[in-house]
PAMARLO-178080 format. One line per field, with one value per residue: z, x, y of N, C-alpha, C in turn; residue in three letters; chain. Coordinates in steps of 0.2 Angstrom, whole numbers, plus 5000, padded with zeros to 4 digits. Each point is the difference from the previous one (the first is absolute). Last residue first. Layout:
BEGIN
n.Z Z,...
n.X X,...
n.Y Y,...
ca.Z Z,...
ca.X X,...
ca.Y Y,...
c.Z Z,...
c.X X,...
c.Y Y,...
resn ALA,...
chain A,...
***
This chain:
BEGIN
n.Z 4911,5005,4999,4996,4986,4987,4975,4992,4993,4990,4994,4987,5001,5013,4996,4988,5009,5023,5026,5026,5029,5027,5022,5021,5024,5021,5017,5012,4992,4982,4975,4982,4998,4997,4979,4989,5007,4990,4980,5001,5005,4987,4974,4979,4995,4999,5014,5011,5022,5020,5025,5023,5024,5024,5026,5026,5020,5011,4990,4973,4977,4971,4974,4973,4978,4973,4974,4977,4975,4990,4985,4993,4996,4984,4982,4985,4990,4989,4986
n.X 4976,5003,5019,5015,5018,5019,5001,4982,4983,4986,4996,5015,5023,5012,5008,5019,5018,5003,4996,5008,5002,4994,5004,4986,4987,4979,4985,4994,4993,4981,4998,5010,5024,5014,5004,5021,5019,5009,5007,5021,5023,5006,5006,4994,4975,4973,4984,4977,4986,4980,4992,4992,4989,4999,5006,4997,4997,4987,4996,5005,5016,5008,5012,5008,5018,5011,5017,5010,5011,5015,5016,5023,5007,4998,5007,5006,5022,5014,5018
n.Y 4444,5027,5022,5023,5012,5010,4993,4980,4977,4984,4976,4990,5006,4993,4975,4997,5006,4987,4999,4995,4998,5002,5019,5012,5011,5002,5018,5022,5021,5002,5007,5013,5007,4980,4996,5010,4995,4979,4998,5009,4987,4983,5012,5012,5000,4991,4984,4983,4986,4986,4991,4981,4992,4999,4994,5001,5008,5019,5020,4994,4999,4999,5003,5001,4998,5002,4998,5015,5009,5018,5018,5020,5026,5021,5020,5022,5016,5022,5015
ca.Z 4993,4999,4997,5004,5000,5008,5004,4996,5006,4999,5005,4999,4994,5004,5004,4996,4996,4995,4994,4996,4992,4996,4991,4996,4994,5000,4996,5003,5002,5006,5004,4999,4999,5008,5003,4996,5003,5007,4997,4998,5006,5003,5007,4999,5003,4994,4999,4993,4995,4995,4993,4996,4994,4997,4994,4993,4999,5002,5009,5005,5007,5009,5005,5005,5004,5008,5003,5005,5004,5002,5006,4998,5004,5004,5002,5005,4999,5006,5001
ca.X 4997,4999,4993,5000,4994,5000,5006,5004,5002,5001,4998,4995,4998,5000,4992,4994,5000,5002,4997,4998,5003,4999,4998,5007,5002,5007,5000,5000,5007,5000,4997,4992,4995,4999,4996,4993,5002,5000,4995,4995,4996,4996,5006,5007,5002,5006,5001,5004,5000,5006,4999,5004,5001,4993,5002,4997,5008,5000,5002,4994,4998,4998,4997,5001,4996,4998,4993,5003,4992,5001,4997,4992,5003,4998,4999,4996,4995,4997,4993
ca.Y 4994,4995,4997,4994,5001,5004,5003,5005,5003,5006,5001,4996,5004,5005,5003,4999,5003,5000,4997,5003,4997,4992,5000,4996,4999,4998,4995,4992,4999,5002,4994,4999,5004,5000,4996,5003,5007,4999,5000,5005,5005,5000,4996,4998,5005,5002,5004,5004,5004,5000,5004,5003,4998,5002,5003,4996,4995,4991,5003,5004,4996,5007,4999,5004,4996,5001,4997,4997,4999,4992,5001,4993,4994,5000,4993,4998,4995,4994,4999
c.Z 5006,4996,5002,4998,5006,5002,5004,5005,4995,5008,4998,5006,5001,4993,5003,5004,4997,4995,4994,4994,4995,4993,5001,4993,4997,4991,4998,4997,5003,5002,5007,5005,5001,5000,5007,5004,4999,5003,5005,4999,4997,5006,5005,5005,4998,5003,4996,4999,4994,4997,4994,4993,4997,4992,4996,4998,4994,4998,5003,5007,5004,5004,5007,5004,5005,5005,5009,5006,5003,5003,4998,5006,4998,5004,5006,5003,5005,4998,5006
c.X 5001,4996,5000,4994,4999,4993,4997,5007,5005,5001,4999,4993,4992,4995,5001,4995,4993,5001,5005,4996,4999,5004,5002,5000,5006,5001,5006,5002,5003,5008,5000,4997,4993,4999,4997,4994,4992,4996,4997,4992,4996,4998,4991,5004,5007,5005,5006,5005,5008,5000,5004,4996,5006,5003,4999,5005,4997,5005,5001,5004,4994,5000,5000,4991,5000,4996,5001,4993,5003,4990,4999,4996,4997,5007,4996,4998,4996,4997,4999
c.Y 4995,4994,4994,4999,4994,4999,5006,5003,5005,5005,5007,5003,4996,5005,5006,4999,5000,5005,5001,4997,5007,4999,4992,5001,4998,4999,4997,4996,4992,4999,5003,4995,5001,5006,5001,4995,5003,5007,4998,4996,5004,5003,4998,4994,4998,5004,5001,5005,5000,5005,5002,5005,5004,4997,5000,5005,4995,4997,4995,5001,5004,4991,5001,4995,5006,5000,4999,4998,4995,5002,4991,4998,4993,4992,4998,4993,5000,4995,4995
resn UNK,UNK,UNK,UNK,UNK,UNK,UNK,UNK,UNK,UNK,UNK,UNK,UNK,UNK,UNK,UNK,UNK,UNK,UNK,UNK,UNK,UNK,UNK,UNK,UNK,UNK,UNK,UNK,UNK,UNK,UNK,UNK,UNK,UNK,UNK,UNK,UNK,UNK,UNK,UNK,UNK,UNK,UNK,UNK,UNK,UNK,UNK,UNK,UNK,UNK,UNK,UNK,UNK,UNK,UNK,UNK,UNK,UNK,UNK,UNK,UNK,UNK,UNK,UNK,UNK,UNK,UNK,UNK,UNK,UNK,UNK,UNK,UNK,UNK,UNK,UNK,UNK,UNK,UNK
chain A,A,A,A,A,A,A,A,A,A,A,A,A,A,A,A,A,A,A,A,A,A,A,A,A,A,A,A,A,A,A,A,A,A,A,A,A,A,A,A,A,A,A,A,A,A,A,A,A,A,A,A,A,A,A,A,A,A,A,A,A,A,A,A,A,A,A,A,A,A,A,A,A,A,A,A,A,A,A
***
């Protein structure tokens, strides 16, 4: 019989920020990402953002506010 174990997923907390043409640096934006590993949650974010843009993974949330927030698997979201 196969199992279908998913991979366990980590809400892994990610700041992305753009440098304007002027060399400002515009406000951070923080997103939420429920993903297995930080390269995918690195991979799934910079999908959606300006190429440009510089991203880091900042921390993680917790189980309980990841539930709390209702963040779902392989779901990104900024908060």
């Amino acid at each position: 019989m196969l199992s279908h174990k998913h991979k366990r997923q980590t809400a892994f907390i990610v700041a992305v920020t753009v440098t304007t043409e002027t060399g400002v640096e515009a406000d951070a934006v923080t997103y939420a990402a429920m993903k297995p590993s930080a390269e995918e949650a690195l991979a799934s974010i910079q999908a959606v953002v300006d190429v440009h843009a510089h991203i880091a993974i900042v921390g993680k949330l917790s189980a309980q506010v990841a539930k709390a927030i209702n963040l779902k698997r392989d779901e990104i979201r900024v908060i």
